[in-house]
ZALO-696121 format. One record per residue (C-alpha): residue number from 1; x, y, z; residue in one letter. Coordinates in Angstrom, 1 decimal, padded with zeros to 4 digits. Each point is the difference from the previous one (the first is absolute). Example, Ala and Ser with C-alpha at 12.3 -4.5 7.8 and 13.67 -1.06 7.14 Angstrom:
ZALO-696121
KOLKE, num, u, v, w, residuo
KOLKE, 1, 012.3, -004.5, 007.8, a
KOLKE, 2, 001.4, 003.4, -000.7, s
This chain:
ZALO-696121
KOLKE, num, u, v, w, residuo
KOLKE, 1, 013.8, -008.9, 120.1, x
KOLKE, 2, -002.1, 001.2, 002.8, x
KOLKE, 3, 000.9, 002.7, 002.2, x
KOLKE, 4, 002.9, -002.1, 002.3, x
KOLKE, 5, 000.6, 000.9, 003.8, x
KOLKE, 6, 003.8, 000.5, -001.0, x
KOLKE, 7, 000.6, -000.2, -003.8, x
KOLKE, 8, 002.9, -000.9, -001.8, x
KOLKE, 9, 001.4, 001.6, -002.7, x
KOLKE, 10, -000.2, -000.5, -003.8, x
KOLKE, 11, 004.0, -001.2, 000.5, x
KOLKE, 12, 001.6, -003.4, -000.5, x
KOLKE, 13, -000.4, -001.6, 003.8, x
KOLKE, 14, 003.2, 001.0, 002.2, x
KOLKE, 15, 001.3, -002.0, 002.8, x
KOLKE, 16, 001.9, -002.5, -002.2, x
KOLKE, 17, 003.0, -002.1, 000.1, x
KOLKE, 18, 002.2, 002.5, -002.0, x
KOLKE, 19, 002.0, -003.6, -001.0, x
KOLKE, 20, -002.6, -001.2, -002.1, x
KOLKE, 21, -000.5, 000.9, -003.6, x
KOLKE, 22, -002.8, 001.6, -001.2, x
KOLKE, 23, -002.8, -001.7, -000.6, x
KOLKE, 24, 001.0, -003.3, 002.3, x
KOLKE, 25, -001.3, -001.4, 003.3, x
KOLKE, 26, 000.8, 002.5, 002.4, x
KOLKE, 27, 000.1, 000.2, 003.9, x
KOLKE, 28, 000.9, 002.5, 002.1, x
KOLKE, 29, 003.9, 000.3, 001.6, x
KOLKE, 30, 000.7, -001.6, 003.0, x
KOLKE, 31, 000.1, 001.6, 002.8, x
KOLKE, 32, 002.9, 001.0, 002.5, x
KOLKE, 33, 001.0, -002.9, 002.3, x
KOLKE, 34, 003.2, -000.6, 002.2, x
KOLKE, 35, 002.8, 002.4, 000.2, x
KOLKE, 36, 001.2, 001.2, -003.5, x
KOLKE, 37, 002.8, 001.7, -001.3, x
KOLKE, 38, 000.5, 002.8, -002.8, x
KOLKE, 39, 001.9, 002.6, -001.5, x
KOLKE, 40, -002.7, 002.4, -000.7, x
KOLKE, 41, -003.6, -000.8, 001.1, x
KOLKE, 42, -002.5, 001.9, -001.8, x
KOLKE, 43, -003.6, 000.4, 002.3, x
KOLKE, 44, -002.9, 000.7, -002.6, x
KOLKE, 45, -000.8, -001.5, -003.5, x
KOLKE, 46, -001.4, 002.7, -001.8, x
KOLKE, 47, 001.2, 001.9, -002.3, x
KOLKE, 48, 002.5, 002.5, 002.4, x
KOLKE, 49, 001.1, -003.8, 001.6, x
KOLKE, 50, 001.0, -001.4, -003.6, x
KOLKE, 51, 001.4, 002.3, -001.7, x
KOLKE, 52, 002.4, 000.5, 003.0, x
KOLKE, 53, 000.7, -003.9, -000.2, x
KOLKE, 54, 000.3, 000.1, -003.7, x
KOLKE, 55, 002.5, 002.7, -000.4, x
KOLKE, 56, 002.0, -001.3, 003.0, x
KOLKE, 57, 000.7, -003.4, -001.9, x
KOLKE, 58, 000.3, 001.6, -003.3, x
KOLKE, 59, 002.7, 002.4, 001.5, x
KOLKE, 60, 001.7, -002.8, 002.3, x
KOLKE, 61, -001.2, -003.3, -001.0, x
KOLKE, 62, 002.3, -002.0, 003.0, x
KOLKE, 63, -002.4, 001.7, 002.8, x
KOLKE, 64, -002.5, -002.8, 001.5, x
KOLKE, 65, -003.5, 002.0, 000.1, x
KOLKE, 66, -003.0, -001.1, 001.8, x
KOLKE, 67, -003.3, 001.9, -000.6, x
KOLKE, 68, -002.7, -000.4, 002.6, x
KOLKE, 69, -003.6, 000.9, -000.1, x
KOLKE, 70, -003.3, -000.1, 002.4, x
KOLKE, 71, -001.4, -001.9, -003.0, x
KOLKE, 72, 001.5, 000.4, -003.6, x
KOLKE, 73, 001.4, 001.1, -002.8, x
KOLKE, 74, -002.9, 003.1, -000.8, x
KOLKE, 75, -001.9, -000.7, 002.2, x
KOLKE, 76, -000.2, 003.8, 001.6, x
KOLKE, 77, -000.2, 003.1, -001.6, x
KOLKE, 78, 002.3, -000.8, -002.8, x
KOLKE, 79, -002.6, -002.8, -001.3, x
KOLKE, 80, -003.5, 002.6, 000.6, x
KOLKE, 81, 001.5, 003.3, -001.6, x
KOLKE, 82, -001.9, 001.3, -003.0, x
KOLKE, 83, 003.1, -000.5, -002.3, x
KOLKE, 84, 000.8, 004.0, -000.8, x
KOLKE, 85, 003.1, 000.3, -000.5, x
KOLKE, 86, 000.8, 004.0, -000.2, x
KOLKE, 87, 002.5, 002.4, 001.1, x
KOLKE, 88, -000.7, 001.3, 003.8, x
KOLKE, 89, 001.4, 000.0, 002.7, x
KOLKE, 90, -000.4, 002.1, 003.1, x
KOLKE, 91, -001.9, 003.5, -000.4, x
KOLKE, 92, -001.2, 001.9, -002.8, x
KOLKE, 93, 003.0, 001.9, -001.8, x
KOLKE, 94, -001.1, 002.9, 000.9, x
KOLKE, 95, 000.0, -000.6, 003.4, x
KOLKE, 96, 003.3, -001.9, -000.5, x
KOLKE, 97, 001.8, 002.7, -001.2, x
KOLKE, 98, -001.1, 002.3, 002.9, x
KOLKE, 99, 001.1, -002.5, 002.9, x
KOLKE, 100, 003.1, -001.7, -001.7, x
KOLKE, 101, 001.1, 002.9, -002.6, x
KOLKE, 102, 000.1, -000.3, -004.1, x
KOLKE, 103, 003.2, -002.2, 000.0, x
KOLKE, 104, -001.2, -002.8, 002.5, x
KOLKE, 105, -003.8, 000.3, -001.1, x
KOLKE, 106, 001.5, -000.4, -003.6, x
KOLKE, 107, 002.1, -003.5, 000.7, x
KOLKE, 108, -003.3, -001.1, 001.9, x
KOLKE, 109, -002.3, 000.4, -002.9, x
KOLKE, 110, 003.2, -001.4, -002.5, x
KOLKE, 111, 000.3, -003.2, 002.6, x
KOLKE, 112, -004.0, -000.8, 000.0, x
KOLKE, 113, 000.4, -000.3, -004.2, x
KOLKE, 114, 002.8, -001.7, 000.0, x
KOLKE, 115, -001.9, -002.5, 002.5, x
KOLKE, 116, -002.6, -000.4, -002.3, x
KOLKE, 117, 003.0, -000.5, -003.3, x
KOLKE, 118, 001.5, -002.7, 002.1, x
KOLKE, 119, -003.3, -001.4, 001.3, x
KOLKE, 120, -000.2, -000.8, -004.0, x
KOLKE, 121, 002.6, -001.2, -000.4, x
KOLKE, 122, 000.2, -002.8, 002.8, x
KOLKE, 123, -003.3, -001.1, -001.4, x
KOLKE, 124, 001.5, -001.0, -003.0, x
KOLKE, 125, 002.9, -001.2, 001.8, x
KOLKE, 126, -001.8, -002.6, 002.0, x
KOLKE, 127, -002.6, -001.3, -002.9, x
KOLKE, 128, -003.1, 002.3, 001.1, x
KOLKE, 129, -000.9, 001.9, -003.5, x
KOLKE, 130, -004.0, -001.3, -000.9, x
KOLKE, 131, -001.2, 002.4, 002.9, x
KOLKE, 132, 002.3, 003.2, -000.4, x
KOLKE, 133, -000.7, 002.7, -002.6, x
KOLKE, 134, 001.5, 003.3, 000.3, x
KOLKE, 135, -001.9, 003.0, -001.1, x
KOLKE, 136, -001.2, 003.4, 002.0, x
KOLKE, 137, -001.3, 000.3, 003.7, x
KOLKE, 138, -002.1, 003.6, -000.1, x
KOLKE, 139, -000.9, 001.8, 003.2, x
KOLKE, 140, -003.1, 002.2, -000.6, x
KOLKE, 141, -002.2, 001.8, 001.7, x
KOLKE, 142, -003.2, 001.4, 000.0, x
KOLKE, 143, -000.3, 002.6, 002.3, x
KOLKE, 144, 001.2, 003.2, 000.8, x
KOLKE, 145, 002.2, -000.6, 002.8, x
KOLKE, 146, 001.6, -002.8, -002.1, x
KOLKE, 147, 000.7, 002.5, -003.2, x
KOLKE, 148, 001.8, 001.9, 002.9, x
KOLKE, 149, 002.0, -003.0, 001.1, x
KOLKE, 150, 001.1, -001.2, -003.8, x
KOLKE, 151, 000.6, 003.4, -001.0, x
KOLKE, 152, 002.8, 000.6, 003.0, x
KOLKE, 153, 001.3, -003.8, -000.5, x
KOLKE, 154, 000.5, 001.4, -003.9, x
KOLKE, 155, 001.6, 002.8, 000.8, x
KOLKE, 156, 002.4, -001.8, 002.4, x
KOLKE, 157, 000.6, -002.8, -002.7, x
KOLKE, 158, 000.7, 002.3, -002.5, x
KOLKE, 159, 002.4, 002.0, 002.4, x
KOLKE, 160, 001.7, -002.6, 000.7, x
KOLKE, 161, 000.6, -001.1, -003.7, x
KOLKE, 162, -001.7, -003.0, 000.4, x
KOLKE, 163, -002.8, -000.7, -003.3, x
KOLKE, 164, -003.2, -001.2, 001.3, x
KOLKE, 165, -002.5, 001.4, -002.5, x
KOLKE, 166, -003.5, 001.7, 001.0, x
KOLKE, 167, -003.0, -001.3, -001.2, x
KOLKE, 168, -002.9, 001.5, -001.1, x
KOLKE, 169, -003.6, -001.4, 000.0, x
KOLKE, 170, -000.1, -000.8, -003.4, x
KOLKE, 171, 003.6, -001.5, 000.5, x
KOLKE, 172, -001.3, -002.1, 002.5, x
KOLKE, 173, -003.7, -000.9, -001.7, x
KOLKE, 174, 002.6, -001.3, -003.2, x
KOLKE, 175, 001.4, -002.6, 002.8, x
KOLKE, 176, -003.0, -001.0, 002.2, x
KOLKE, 177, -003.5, 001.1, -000.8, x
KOLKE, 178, -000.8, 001.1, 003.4, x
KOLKE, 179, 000.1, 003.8, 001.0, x
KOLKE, 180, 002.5, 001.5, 001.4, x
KOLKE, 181, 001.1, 004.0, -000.2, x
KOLKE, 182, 003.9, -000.8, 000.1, x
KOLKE, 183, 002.9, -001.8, 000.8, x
KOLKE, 184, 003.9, -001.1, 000.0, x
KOLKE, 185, 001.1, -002.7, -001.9, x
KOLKE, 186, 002.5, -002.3, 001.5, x
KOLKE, 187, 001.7, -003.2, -002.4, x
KOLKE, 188, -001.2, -003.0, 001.9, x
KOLKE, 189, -000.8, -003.4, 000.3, x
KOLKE, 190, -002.8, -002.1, 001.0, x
KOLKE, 191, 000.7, -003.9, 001.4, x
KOLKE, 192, -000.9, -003.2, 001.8, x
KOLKE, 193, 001.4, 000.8, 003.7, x
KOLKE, 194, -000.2, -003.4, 001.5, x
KOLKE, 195, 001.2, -001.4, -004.1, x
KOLKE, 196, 003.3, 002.1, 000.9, x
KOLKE, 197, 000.7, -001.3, 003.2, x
KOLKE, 198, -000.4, -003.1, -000.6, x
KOLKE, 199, 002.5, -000.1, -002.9, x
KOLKE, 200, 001.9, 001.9, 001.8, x
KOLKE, 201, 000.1, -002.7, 003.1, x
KOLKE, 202, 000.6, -002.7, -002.5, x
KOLKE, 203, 003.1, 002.0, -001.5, x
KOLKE, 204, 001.3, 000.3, 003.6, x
KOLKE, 205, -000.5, -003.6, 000.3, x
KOLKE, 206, 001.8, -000.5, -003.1, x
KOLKE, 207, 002.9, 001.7, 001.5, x
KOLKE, 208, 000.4, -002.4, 003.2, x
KOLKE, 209, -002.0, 002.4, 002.4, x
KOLKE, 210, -001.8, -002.5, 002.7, x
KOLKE, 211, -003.8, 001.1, 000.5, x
KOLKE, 212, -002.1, -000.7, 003.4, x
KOLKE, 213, -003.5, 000.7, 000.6, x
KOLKE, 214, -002.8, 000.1, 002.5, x
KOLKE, 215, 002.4, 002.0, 002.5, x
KOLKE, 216, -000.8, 003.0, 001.3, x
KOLKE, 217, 002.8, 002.1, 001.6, x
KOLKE, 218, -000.3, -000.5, 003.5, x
KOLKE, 219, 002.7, 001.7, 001.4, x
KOLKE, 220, 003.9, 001.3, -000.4, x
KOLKE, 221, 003.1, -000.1, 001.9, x
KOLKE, 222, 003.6, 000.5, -000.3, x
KOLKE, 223, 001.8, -003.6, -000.4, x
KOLKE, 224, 001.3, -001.4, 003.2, x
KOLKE, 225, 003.1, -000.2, -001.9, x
KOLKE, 226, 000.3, 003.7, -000.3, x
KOLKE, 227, 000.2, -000.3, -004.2, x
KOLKE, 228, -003.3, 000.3, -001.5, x
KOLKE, 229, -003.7, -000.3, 001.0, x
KOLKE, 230, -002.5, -002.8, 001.2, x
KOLKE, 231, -003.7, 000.2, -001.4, x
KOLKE, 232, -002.3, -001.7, 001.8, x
KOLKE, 233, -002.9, -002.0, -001.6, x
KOLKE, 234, -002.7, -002.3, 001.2, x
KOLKE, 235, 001.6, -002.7, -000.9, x
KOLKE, 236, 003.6, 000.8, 000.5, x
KOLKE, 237, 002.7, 001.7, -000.6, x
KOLKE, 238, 002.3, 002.0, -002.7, x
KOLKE, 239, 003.5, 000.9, 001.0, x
KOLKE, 240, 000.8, 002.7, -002.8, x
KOLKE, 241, 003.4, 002.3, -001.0, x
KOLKE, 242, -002.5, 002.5, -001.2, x
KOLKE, 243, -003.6, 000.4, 000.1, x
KOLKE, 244, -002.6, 002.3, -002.3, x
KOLKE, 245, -003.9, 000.5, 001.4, x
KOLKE, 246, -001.7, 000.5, -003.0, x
KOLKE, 247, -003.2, -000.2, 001.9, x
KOLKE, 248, -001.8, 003.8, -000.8, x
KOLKE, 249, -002.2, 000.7, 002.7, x
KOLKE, 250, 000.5, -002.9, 002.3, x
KOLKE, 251, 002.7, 001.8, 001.4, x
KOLKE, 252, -002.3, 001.3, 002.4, x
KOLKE, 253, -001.2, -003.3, 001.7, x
KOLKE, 254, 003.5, -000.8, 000.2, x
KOLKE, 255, 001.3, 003.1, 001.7, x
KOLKE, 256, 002.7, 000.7, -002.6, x
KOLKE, 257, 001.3, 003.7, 000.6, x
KOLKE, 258, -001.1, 001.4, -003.5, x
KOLKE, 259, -002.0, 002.3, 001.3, x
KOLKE, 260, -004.0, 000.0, -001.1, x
KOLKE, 261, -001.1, -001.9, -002.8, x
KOLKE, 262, -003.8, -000.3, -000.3, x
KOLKE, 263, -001.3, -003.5, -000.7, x
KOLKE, 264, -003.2, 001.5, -002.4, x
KOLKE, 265, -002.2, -002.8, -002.2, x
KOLKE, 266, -000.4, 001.4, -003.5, x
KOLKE, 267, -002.5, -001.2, -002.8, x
KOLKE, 268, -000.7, -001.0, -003.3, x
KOLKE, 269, -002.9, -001.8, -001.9, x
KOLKE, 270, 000.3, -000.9, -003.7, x
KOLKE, 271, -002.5, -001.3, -002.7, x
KOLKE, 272, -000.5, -002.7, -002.3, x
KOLKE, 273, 001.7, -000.1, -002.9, x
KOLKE, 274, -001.3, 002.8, -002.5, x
KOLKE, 275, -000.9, 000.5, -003.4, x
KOLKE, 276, 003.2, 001.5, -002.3, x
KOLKE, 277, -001.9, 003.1, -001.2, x
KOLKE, 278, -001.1, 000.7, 004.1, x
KOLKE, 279, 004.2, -000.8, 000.7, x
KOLKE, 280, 000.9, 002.6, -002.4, x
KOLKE, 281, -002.2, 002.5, 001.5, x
KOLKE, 282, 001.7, -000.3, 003.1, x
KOLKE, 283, 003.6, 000.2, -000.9, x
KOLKE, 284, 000.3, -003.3, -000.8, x
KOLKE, 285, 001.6, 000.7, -003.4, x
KOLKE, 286, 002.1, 002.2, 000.7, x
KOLKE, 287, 001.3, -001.6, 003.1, x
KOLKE, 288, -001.2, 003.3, 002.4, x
KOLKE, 289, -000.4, -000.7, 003.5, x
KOLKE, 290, -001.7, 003.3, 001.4, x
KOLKE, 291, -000.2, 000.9, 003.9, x
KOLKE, 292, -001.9, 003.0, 001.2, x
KOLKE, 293, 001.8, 003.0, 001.8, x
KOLKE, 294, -001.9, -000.4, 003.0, x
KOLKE, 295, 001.8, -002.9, 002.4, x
KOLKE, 296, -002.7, -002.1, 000.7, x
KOLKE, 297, -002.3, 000.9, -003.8, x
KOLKE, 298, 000.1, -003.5, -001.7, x
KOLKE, 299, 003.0, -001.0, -002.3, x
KOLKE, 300, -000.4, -002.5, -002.8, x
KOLKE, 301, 001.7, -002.5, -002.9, x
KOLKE, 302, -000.8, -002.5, -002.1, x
KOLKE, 303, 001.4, -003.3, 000.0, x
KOLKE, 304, 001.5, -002.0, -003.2, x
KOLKE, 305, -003.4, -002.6, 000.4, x
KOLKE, 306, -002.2, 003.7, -000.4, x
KOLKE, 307, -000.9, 000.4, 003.9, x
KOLKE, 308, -000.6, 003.1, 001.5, x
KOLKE, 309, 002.2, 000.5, 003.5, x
KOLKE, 310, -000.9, 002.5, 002.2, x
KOLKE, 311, 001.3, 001.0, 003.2, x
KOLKE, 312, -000.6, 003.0, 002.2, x
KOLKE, 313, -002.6, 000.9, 002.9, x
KOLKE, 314, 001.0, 000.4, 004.0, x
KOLKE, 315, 003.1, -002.2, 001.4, x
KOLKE, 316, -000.7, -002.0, 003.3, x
KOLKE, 317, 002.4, 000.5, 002.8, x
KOLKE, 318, 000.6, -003.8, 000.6, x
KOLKE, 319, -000.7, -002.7, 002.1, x
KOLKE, 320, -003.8, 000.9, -000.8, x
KOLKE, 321, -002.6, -001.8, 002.0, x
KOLKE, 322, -001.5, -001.5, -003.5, x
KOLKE, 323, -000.6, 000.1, -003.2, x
KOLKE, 324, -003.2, 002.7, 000.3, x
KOLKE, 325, 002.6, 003.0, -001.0, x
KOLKE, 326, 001.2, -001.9, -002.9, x
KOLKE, 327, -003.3, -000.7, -001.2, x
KOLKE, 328, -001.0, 003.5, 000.1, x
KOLKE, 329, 003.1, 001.4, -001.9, x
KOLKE, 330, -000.9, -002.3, -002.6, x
KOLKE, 331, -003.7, 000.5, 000.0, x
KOLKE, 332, 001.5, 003.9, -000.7, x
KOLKE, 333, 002.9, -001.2, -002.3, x
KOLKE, 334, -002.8, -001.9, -002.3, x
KOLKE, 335, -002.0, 002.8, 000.0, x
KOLKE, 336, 002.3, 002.5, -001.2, x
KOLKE, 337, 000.8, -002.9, -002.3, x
KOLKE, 338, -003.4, 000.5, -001.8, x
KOLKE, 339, 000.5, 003.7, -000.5, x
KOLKE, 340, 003.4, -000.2, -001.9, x
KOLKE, 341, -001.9, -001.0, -003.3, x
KOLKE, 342, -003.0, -000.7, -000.9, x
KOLKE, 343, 001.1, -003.3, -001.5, x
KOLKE, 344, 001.0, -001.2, 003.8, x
KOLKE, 345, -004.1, 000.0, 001.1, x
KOLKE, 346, -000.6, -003.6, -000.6, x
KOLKE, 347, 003.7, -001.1, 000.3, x
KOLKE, 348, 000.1, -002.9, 002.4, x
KOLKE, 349, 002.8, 000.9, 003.4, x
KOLKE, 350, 001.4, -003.7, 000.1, x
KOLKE, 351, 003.0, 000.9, 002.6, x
KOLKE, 352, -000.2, 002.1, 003.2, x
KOLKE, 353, 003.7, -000.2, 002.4, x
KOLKE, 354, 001.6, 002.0, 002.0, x
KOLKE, 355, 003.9, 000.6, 000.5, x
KOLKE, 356, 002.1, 001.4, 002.9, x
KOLKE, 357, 002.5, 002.9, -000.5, x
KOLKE, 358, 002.6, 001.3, 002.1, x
KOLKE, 359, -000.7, 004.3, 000.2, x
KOLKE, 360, 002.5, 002.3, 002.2, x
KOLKE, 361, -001.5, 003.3, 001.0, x
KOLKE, 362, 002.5, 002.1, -002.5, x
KOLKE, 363, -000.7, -002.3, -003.0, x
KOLKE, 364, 003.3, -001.2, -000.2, x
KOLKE, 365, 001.9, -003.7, 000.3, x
KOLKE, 366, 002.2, -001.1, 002.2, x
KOLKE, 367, 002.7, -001.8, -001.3, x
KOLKE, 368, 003.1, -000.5, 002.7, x
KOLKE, 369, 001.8, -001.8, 002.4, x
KOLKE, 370, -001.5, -000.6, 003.4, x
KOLKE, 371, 000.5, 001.7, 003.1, x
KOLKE, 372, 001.3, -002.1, 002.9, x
KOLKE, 373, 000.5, -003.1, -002.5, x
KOLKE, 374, 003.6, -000.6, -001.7, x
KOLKE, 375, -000.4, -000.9, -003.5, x
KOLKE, 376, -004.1, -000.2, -000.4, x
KOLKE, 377, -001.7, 002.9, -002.1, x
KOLKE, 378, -003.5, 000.0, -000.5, x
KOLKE, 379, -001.8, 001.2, -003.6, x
KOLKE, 380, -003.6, 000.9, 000.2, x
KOLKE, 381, -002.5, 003.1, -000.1, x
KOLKE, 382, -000.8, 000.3, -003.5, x
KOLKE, 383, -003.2, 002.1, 000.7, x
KOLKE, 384, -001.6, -002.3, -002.7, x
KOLKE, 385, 002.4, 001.0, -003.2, x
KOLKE, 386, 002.3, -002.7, 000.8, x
KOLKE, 387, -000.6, -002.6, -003.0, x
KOLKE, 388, 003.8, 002.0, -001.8, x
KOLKE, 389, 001.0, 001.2, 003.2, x
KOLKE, 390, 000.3, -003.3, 001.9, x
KOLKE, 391, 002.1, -001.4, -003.0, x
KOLKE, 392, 002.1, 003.2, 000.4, x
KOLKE, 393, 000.5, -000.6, 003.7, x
KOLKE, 394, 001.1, -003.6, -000.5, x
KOLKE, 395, 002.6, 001.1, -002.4, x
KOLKE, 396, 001.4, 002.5, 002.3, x
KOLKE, 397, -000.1, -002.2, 003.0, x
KOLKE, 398, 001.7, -002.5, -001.7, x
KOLKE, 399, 003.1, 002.6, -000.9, x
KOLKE, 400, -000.1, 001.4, 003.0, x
KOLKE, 401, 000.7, -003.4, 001.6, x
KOLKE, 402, 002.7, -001.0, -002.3, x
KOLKE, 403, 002.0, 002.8, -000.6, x
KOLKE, 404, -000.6, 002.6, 002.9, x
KOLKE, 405, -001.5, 002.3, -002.9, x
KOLKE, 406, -003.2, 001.9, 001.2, x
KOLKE, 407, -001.9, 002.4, -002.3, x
KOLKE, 408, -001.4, 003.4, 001.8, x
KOLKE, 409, -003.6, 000.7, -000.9, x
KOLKE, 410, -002.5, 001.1, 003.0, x
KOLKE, 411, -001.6, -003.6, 000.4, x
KOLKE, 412, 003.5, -001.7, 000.1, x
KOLKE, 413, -000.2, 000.3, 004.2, x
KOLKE, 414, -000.5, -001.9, 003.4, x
KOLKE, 415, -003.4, 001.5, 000.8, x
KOLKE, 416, -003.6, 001.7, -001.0, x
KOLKE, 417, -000.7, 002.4, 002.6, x
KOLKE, 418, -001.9, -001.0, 003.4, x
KOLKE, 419, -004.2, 000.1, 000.0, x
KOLKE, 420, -000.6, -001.7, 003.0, x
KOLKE, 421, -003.4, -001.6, -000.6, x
KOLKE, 422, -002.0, -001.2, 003.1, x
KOLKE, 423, -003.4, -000.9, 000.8, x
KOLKE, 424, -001.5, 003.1, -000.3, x
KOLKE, 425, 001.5, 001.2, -002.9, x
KOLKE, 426, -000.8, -002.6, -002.5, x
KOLKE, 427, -003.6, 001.5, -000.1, x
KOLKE, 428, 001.5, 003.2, -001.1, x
KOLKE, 429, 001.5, -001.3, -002.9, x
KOLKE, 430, -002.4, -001.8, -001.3, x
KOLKE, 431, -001.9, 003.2, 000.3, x
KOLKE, 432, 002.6, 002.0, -001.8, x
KOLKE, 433, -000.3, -002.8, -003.0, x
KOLKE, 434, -004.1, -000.3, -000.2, x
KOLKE, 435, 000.9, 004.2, -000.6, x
KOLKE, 436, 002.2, -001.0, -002.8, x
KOLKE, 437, -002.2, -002.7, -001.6, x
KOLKE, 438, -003.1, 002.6, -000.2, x
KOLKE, 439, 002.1, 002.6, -001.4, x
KOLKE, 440, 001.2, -002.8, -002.7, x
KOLKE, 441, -003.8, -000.6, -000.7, x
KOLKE, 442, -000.6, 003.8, -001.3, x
KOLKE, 443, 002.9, -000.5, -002.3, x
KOLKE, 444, -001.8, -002.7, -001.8, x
């Protein structure tokens, strides 16, 4: 595959009728036309979108559910993610315990893992199995500031009572053959992103939830009627009880009062298939995804069909003018590619794509009702962990809208706090994350 403006990634494609079996003639859903009516309209189909369709009709199968999206089913972040499926959410525990206290930073870290347990599970649930392996996600580090960082994380884990074992070098060398100096081992999973959520549109569709495509949210106001809210599309209109915007960082361009969340492009190339012993070298065998200390140091998998996947380098604050920053950051990601072992020299980089992520300036979600709107929340701001999370979020959403019941974690709120971001100031941060991306490069 040569080196594509804007790649796609090494997923099954996204954007499909989530009616159709797999494997059939498929087209996208139609679209939004008229004025329709709903119980509950769901506004994003990824995987934050889905889940909160599918556990609203598992938990009360007479609602009428519509799910709308600018395009598809995965089509967004939710089909472009680099399938890592670990515990985090929100900041480092350390830093957790210092702004929220032992007790709260405790449940937090509890919540993430039990995301990623029930993320498992709802695989199997909905027929996705080939794709998903469980095994060990290792964060390592090889410099001296990272040693610092693990070593206080350790010490807060292990305050906290909470086993998440530290590697040494050797311990990680026995998992991947590429040098690290240490590490904390989290139980994991690696999986298909866009195979999820398309199983998991299908088993919403299986459940009588209506799906709509190639709408983007316009606009929304209360109903005329005073019950409920109008969503205004291009090509119509949906009268709705209650409404969820699942749509991450296009919160922004619809003026939705959740505060900041950054629309950044992140990226990812992967390779050919490889040969089993150069699988096992990586962590194939064992089923060990690693991902460097540093934020933006490369992260990496295998896949079940022996690729390499690995993700990393500078995010872009989006819209970007074109695809020249992309091109760069995988120019850099390929690169780093070749140094991770020496078996990777010659190994042919058949998929280059980029994803967008929804990041708040504090690192956490925002999962909450909206201001000013009866009866709408909006999920979103994942800060690029959000492959458990999101399935969390719909599950909560979902109880939260049919019994009153609300859990009380930091990113269960109405708003990320304000960064205004004009004109000027975009330079700046893109400033701020060339910074980052050349300090990632000296811890490779």
């Amino acid at each position: 595959m040569t080196r594509p403006a804007a790649g796609r990634p090494c997923w099954t494609t996204p954007g499909q009728d989530p009616a159709a079996p797999p494997g059939a003639e498929q087209a996208p859903p139609p679209r939004v036309s008229g004025v329709l009516d709903a119980d509950v309209t769901v506004v994003g189909a990824g995987l934050a979108g889905l889940s909160t369709a599918y556990h609203l009709a598992d938990r009360d199968p007479s609602l009428d559910i519509v799910v709308v999206d600018a395009e598809g089913p995965a089509a967004g972040a939710s089909g472009r993610g680099t399938g890592l499926l670990g515990p985090r959410v929100g900041p480092p525990v350390d830093r957790a315990v210092r702004r929220f206290g032992p007790d709260v930073a405790r449940r937090m870290y509890l919540a993430s893992v039990d995301a990623v347990e029930r993320t498992v599970e709802l695989c199997a649930r909905v027929g996705v199995t080939g794709t998903v392996r469980t095994g060990e996600q290792v964060v390592a580090t090889r410099t001296a500031d990272g040693l610092a960082a693990l070593a206080r994380q350790s010490a807060a884990y292990r305050d906290l009572g909470l086993d998440v074992p530290v590697l040494s070098a050797a311990d990680i060398r026995d998992r991947t053959d590429v040098p690290y100096h240490a590490g904390l081992s989290y139980r994991a999973a690696t999986l298909d992103p866009a195979a999820l959520t398309g199983a998991l549109a299908r088993a919403c569709a299986a459940k009588g939830v209506r799906f709509l495509g190639n709408s983007p949210l316009l606009a929304l106001r209360p109903d005329s009627s005073g019950a409920g809210t109008c969503l205004a599309f291009p090509g119509g209109t949906v009268r709705t009880g209650k409404a969820v915007l699942a749509v991450n960082a296009a919160a922004g361009n619809l003026g939705l009062p959740v505060g900041t969340v950054l629309p950044l492009l992140v990226h990812a190339v992967a390779t050919e298939p490889l040969p089993e012993e150069v699988r096992r070298a990586l962590g194939g065998g064992a089923g060990c995804a690693l991902i460097d200390a540093h934020p933006l140091a490369p992260y990496f998998r295998t896949t079940p069909d022996g690729r390499l996947v690995l993700g990393g380098g500078r995010p872009l604050l989006a819209p970007v003018p074109d695809d020249s920053g992309a091109v760069q950051v995988w120019a850099w990601l390929e690169e780093r590619l070749r140094r991770l072992h020496p078996a990777l020299a010659e190994a042919e980089v058949t998929h280059r794509w980029s994803g967008r992520i929804g990041m708040t300036t504090d690192g956490l979600p925002v999962v909450g009702p909206l201001r000013g709107h009866r009866d709408v929340w909006y999920v979103g701001g994942c800060c690029g962990h959000g492959l458990a999370m999101s399935v969390a979020h719909g599950a909560h959403v979902a109880r939260a809208l049919t019994e009153g019941v609300r859990d009380r974690l930091p990113w269960h709120r109405s708003r990320a706090p304000r960064a205004p971001l004009p004109g000027p100031a975009r330079p700046l941060l893109g400033a701020a994350l060339h910074l980052m991306e050349r300090g990632a490069a000296t811890a490779v």
